[in-house]
PQR file of N, CA, C, O and H, with PARSE charges and radii, in Angstrom:
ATOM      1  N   UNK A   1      -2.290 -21.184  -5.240 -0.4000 1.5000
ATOM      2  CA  UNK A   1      -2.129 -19.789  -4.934 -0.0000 2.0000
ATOM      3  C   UNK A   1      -1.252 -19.615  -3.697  0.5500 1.7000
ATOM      4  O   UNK A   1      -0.253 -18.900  -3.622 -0.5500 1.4000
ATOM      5  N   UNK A   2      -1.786 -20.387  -2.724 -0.4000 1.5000
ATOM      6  CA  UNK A   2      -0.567 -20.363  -1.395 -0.0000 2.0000
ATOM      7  C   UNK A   2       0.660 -20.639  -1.652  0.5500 1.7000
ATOM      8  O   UNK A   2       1.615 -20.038  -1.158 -0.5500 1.4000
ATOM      9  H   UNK A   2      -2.598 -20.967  -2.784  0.4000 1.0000
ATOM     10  N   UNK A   3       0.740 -21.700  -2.554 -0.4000 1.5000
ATOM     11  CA  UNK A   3       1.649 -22.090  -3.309 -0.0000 2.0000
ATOM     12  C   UNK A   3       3.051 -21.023  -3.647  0.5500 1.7000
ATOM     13  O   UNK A   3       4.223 -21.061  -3.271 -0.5500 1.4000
ATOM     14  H   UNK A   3      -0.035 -22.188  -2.955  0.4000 1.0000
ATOM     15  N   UNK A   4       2.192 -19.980  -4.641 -0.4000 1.5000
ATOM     16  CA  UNK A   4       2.698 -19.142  -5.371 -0.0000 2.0000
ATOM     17  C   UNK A   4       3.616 -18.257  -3.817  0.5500 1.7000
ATOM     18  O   UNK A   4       4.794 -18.165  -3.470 -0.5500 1.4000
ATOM     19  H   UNK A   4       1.241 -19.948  -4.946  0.4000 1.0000
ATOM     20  N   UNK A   5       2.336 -17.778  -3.280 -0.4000 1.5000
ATOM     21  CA  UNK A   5       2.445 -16.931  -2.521 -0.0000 2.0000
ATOM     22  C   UNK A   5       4.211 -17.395  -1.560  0.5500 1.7000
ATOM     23  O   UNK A   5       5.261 -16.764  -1.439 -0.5500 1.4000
ATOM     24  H   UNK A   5       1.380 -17.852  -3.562  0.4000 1.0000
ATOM     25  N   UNK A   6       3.816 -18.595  -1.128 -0.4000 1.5000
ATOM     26  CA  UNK A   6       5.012 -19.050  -0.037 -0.0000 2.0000
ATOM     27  C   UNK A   6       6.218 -18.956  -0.671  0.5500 1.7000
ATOM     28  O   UNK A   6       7.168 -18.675   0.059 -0.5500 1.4000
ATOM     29  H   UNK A   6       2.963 -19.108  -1.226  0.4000 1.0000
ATOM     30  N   UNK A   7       6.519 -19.176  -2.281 -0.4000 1.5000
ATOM     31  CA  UNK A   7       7.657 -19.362  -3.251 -0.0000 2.0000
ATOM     32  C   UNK A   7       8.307 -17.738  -3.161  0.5500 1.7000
ATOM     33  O   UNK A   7       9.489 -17.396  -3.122 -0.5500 1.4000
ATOM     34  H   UNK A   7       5.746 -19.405  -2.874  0.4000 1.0000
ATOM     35  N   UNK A   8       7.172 -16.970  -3.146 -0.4000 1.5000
ATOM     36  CA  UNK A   8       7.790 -15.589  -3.604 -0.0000 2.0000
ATOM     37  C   UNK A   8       7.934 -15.057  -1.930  0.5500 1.7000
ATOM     38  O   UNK A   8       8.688 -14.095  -1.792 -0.5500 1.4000
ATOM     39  H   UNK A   8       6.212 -17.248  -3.178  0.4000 1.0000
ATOM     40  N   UNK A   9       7.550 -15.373  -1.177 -0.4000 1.5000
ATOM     41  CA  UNK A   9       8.289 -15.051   0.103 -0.0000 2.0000
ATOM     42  C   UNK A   9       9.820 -14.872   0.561  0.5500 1.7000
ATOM     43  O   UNK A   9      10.332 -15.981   0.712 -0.5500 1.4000
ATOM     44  H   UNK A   9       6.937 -16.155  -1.289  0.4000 1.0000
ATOM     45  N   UNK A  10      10.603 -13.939   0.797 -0.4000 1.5000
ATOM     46  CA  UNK A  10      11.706 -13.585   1.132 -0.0000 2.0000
ATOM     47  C   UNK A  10      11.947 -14.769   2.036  0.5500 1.7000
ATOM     48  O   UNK A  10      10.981 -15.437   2.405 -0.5500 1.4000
ATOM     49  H   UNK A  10      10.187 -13.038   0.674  0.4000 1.0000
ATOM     50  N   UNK A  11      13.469 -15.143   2.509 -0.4000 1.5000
ATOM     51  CA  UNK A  11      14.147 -15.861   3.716 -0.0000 2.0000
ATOM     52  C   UNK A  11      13.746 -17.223   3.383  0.5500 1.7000
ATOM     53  O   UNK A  11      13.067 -17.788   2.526 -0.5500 1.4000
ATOM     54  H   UNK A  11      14.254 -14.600   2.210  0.4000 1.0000
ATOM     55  N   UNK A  12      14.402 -17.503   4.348 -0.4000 1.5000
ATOM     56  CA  UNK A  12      14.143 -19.199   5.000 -0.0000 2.0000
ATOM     57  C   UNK A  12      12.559 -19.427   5.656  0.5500 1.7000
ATOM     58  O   UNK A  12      11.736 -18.515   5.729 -0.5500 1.4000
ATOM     59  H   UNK A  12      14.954 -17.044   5.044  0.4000 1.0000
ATOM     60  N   UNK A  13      12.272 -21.085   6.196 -0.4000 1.5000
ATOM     61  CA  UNK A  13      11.609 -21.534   6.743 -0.0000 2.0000
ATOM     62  C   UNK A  13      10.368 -20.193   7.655  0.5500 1.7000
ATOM     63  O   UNK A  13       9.214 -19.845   7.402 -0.5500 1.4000
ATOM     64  H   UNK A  13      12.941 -21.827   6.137  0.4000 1.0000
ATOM     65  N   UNK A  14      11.326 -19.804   8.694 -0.4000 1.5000
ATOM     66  CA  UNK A  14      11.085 -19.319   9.415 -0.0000 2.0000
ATOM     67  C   UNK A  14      10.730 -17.816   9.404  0.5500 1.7000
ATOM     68  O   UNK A  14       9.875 -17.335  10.148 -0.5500 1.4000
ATOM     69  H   UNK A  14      12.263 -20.086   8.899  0.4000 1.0000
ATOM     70  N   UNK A  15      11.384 -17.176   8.588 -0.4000 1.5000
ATOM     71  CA  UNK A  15      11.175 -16.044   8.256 -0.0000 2.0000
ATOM     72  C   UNK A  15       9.932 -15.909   7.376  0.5500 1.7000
ATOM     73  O   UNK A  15       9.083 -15.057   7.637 -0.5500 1.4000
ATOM     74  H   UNK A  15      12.078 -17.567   7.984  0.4000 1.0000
ATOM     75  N   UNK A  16       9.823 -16.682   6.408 -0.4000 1.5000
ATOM     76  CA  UNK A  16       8.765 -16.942   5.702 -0.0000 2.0000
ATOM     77  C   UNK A  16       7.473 -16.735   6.598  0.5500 1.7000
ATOM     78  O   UNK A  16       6.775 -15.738   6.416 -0.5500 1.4000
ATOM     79  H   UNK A  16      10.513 -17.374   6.195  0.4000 1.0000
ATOM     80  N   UNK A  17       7.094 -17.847   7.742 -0.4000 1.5000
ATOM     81  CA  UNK A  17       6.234 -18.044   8.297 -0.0000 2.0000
ATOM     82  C   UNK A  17       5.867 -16.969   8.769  0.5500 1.7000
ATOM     83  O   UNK A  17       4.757 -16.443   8.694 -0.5500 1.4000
ATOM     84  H   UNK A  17       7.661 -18.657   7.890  0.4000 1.0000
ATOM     85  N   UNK A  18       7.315 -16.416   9.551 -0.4000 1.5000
ATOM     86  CA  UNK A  18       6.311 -14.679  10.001 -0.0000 2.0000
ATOM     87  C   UNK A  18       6.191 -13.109   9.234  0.5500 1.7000
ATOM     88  O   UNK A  18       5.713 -12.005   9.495 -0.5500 1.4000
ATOM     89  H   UNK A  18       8.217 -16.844   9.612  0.4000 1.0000
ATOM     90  N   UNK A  19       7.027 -13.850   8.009 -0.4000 1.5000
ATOM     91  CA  UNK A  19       6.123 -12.610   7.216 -0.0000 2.0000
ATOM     92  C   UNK A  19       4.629 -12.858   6.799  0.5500 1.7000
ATOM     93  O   UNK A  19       3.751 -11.996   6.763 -0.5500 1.4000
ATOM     94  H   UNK A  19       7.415 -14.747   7.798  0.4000 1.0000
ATOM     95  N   UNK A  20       4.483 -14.328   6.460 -0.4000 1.5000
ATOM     96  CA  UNK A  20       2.829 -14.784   6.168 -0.0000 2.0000
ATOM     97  C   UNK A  20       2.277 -14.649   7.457  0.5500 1.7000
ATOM     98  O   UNK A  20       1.142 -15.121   7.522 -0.5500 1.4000
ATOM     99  H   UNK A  20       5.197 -15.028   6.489  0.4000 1.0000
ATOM    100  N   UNK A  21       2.779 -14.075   8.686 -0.4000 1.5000
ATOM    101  CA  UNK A  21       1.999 -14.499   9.705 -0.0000 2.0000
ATOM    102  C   UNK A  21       1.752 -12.750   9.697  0.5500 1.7000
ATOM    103  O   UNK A  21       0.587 -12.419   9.915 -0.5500 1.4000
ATOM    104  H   UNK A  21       3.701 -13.692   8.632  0.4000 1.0000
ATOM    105  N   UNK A  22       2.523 -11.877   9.518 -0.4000 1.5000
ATOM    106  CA  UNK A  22       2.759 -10.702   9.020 -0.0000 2.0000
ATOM    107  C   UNK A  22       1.230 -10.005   8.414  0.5500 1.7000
ATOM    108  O   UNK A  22       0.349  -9.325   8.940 -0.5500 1.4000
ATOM    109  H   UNK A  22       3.470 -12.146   9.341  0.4000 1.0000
ATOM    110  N   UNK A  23       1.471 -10.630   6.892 -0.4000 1.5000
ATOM    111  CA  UNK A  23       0.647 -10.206   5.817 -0.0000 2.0000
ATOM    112  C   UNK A  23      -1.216 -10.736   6.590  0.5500 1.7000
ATOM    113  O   UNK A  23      -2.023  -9.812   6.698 -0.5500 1.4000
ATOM    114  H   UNK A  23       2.187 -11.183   6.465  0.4000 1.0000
ATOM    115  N   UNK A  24      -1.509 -11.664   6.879 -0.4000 1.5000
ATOM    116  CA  UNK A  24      -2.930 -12.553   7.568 -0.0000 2.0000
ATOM    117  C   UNK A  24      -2.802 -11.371   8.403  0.5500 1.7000
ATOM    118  O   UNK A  24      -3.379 -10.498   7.755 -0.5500 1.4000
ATOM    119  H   UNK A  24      -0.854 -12.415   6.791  0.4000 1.0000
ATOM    120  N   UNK A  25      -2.409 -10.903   9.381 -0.4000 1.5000
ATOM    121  CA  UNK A  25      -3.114 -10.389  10.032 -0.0000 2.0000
ATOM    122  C   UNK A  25      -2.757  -8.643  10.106  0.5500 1.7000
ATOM    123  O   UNK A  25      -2.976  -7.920  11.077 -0.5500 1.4000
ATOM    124  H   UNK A  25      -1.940 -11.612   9.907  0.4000 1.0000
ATOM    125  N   UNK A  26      -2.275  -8.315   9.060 -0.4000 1.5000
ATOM    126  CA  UNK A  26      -2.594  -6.952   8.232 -0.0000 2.0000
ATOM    127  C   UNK A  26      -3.646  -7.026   7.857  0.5500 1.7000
ATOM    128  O   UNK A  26      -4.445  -6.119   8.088 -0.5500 1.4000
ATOM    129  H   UNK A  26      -2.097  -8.903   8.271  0.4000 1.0000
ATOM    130  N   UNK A  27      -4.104  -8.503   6.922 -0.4000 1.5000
ATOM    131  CA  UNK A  27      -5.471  -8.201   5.968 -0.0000 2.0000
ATOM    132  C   UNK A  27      -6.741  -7.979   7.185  0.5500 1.7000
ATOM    133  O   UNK A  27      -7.762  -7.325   6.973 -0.5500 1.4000
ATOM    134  H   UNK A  27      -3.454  -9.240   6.734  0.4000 1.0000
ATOM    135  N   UNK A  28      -6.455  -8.596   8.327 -0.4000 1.5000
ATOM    136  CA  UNK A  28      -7.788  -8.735   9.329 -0.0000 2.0000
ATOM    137  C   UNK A  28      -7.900  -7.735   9.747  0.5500 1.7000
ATOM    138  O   UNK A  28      -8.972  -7.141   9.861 -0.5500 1.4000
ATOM    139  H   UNK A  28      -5.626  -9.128   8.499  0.4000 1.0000
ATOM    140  N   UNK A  29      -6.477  -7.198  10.170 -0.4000 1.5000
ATOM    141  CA  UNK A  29      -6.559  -5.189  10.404 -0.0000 2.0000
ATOM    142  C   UNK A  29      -7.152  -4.732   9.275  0.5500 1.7000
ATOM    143  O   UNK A  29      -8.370  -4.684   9.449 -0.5500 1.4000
ATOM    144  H   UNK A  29      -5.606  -7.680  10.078  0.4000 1.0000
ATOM    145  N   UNK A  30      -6.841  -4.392   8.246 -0.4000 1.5000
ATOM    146  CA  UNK A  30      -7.703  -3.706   7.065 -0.0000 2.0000
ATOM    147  C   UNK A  30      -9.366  -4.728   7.173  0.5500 1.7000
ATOM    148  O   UNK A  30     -10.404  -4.135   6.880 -0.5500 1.4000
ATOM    149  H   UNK A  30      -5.852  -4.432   8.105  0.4000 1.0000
ATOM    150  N   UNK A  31      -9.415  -5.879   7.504 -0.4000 1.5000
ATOM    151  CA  UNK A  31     -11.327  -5.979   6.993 -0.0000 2.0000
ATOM    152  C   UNK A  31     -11.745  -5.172   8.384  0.5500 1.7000
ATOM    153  O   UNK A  31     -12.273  -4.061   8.333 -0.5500 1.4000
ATOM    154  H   UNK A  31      -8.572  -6.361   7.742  0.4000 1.0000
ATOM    155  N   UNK A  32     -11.491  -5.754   9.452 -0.4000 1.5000
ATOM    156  CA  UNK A  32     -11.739  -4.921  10.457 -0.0000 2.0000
ATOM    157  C   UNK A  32     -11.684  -3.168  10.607  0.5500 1.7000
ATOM    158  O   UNK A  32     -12.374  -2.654  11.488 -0.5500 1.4000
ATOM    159  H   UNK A  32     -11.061  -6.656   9.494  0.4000 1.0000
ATOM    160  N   UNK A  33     -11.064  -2.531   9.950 -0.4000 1.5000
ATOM    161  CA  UNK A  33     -11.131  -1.323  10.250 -0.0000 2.0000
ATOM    162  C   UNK A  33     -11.754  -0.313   9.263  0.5500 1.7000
ATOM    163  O   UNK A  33     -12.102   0.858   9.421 -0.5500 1.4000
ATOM    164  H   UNK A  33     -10.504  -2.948   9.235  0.4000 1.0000
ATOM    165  N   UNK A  34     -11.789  -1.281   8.005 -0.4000 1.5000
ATOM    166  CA  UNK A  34     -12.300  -0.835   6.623 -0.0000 2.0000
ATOM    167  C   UNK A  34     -13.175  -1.117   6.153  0.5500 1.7000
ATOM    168  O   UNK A  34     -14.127  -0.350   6.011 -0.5500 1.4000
ATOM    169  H   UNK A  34     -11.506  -2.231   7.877  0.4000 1.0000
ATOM    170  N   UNK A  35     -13.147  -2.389   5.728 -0.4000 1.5000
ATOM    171  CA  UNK A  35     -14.171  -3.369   5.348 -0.0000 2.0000
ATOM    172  C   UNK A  35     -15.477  -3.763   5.612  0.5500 1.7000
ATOM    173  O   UNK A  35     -16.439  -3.585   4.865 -0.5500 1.4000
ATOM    174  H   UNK A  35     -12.373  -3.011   5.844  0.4000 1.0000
ATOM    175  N   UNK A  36     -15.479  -4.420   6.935 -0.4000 1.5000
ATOM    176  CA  UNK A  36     -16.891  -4.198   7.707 -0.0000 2.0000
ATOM    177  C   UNK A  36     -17.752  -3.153   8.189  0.5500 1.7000
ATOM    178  O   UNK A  36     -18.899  -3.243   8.626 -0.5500 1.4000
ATOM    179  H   UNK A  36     -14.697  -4.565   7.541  0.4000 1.0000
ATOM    180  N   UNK A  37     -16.746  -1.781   7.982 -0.4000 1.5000
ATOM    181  CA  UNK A  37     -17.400  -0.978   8.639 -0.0000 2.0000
ATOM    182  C   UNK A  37     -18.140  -0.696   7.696  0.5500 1.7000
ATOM    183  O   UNK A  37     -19.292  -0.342   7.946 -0.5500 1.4000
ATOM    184  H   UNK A  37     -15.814  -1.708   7.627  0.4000 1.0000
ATOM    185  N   UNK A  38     -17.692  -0.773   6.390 -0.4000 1.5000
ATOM    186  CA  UNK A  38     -18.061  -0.126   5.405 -0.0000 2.0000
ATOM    187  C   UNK A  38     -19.250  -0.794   5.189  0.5500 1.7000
ATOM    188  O   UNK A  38     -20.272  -0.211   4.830 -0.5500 1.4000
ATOM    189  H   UNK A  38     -16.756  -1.061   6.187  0.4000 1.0000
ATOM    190  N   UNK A  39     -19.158  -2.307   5.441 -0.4000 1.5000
ATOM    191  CA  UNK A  39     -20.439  -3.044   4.917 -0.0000 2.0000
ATOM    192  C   UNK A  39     -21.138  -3.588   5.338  0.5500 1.7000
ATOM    193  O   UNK A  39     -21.802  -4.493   4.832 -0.5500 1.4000
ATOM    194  H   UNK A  39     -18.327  -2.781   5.733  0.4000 1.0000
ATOM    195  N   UNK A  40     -21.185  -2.947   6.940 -0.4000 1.5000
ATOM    196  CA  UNK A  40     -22.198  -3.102   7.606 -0.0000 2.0000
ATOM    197  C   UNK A  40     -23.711  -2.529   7.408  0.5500 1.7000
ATOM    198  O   UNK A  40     -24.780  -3.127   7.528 -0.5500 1.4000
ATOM    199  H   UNK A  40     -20.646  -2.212   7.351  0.4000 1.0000
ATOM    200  N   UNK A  41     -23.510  -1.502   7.147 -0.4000 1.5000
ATOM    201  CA  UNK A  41     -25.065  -1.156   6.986 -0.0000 2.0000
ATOM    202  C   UNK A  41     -25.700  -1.875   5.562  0.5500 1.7000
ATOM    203  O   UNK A  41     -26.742  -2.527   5.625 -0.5500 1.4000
ATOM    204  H   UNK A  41     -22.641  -1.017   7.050  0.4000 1.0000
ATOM    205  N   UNK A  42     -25.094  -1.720   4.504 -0.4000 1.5000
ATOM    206  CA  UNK A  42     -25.720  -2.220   3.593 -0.0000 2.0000
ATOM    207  C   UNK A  42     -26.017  -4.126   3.994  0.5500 1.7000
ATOM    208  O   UNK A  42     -26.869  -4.665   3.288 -0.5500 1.4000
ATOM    209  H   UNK A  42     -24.247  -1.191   4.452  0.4000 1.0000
ATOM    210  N   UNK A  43     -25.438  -4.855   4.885 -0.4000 1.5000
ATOM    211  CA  UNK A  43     -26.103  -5.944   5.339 -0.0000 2.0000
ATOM    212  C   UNK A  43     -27.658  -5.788   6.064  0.5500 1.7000
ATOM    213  O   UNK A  43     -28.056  -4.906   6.826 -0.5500 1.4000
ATOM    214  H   UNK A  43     -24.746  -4.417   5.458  0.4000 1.0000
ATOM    215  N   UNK A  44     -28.441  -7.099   5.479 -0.4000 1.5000
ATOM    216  CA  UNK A  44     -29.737  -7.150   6.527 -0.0000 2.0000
ATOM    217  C   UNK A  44     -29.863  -7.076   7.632  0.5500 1.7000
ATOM    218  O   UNK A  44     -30.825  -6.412   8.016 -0.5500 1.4000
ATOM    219  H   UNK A  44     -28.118  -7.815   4.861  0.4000 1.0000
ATOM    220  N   UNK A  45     -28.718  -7.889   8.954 -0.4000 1.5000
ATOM    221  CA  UNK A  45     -28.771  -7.781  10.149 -0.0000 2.0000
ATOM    222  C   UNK A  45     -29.267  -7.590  11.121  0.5500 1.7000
ATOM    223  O   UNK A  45     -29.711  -8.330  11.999 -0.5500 1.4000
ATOM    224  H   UNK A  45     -27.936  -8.429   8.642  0.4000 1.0000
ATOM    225  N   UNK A  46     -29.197  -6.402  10.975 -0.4000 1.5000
ATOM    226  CA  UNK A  46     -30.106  -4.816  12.126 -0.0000 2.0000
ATOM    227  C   UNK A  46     -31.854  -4.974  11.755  0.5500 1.7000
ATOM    228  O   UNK A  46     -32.723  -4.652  12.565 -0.5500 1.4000
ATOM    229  H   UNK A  46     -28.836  -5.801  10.262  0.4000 1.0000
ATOM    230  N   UNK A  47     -32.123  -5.499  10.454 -0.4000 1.5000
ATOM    231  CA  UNK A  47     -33.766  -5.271  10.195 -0.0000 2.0000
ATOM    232  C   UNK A  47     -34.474  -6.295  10.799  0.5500 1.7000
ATOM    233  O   UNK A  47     -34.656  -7.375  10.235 -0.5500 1.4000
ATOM    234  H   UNK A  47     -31.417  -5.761   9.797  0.4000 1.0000
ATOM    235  N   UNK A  48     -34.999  -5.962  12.211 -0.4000 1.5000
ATOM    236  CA  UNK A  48     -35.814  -7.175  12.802 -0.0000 2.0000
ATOM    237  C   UNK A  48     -37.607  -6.671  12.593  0.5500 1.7000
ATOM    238  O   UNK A  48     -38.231  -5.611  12.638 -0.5500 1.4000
ATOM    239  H   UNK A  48     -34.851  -5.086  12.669  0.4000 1.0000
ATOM    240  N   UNK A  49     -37.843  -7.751  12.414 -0.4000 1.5000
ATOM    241  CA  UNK A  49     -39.280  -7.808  12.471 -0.0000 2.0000
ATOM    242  C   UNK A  49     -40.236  -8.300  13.701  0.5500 1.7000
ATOM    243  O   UNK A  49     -41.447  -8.476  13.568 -0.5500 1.4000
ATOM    244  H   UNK A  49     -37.335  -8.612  12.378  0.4000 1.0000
ATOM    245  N   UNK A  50     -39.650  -8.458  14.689 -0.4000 1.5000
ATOM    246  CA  UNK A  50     -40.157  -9.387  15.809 -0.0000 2.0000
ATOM    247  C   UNK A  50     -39.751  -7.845  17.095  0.5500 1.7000
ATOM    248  O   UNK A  50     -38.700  -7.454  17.602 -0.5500 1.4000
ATOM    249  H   UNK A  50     -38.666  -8.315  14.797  0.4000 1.0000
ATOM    250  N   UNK A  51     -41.130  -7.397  17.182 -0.4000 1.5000
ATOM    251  CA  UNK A  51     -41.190  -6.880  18.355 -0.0000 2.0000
ATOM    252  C   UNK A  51     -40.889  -7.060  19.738  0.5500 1.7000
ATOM    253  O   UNK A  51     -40.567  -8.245  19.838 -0.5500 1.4000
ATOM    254  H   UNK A  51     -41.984  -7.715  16.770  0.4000 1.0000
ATOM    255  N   UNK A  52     -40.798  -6.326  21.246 -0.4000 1.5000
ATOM    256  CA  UNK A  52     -41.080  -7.002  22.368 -0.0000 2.0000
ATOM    257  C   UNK A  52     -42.118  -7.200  22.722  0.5500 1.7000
ATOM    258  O   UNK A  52     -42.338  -7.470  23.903 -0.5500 1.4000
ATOM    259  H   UNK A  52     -41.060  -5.364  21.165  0.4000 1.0000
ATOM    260  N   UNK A  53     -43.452  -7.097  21.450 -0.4000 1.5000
ATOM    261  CA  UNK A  53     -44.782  -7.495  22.176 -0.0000 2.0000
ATOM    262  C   UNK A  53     -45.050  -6.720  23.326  0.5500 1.7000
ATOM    263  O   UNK A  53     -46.000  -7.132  23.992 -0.5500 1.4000
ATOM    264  H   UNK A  53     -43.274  -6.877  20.490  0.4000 1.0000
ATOM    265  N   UNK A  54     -44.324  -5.451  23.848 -0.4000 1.5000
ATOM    266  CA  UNK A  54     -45.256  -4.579  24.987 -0.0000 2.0000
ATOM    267  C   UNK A  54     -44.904  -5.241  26.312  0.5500 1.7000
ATOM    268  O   UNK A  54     -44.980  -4.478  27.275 -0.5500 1.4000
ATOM    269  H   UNK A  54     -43.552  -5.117  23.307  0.4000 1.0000
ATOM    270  N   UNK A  55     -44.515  -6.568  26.590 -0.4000 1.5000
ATOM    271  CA  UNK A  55     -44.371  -7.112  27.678 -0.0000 2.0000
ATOM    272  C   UNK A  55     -43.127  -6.439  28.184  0.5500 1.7000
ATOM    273  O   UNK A  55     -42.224  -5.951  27.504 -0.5500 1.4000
ATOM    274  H   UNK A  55     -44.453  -7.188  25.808  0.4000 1.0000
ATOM    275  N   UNK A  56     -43.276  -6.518  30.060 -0.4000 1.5000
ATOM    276  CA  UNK A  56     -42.564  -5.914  30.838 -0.0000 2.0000
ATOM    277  C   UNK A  56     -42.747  -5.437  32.066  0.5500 1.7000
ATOM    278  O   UNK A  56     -41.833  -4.848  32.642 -0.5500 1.4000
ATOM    279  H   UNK A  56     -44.010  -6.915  30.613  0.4000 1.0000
TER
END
């Protein structure tokens, strides 16, 4: 698949690299701004069962 991906990349060596360097961290902008937000709540995470026991 990377494979595919690097073949159909525009330019040379170099150009290549920073359009893939390009596209990686578009996708981390979109999970980050989209993604997680979205699917955070429906994760377990947040549901604790372990009190502070009152101490303090």
């Amino acid at each position: 698949m990377y494979g595919w991906i690097w073949r159909h990349l525009p330019g040379n060596t170099l150009v290549r690299a920073v359009v893939s360097l390009l596209l990686v961290l578009g996708l981390v902008y979109l999970l980050f701004q989209y993604v997680f937000p979205w699917a955070e709540p429906l994760m377990p995470f947040s549901d604790v069962t372990v009190d502070d026991g009152g101490a303090g």
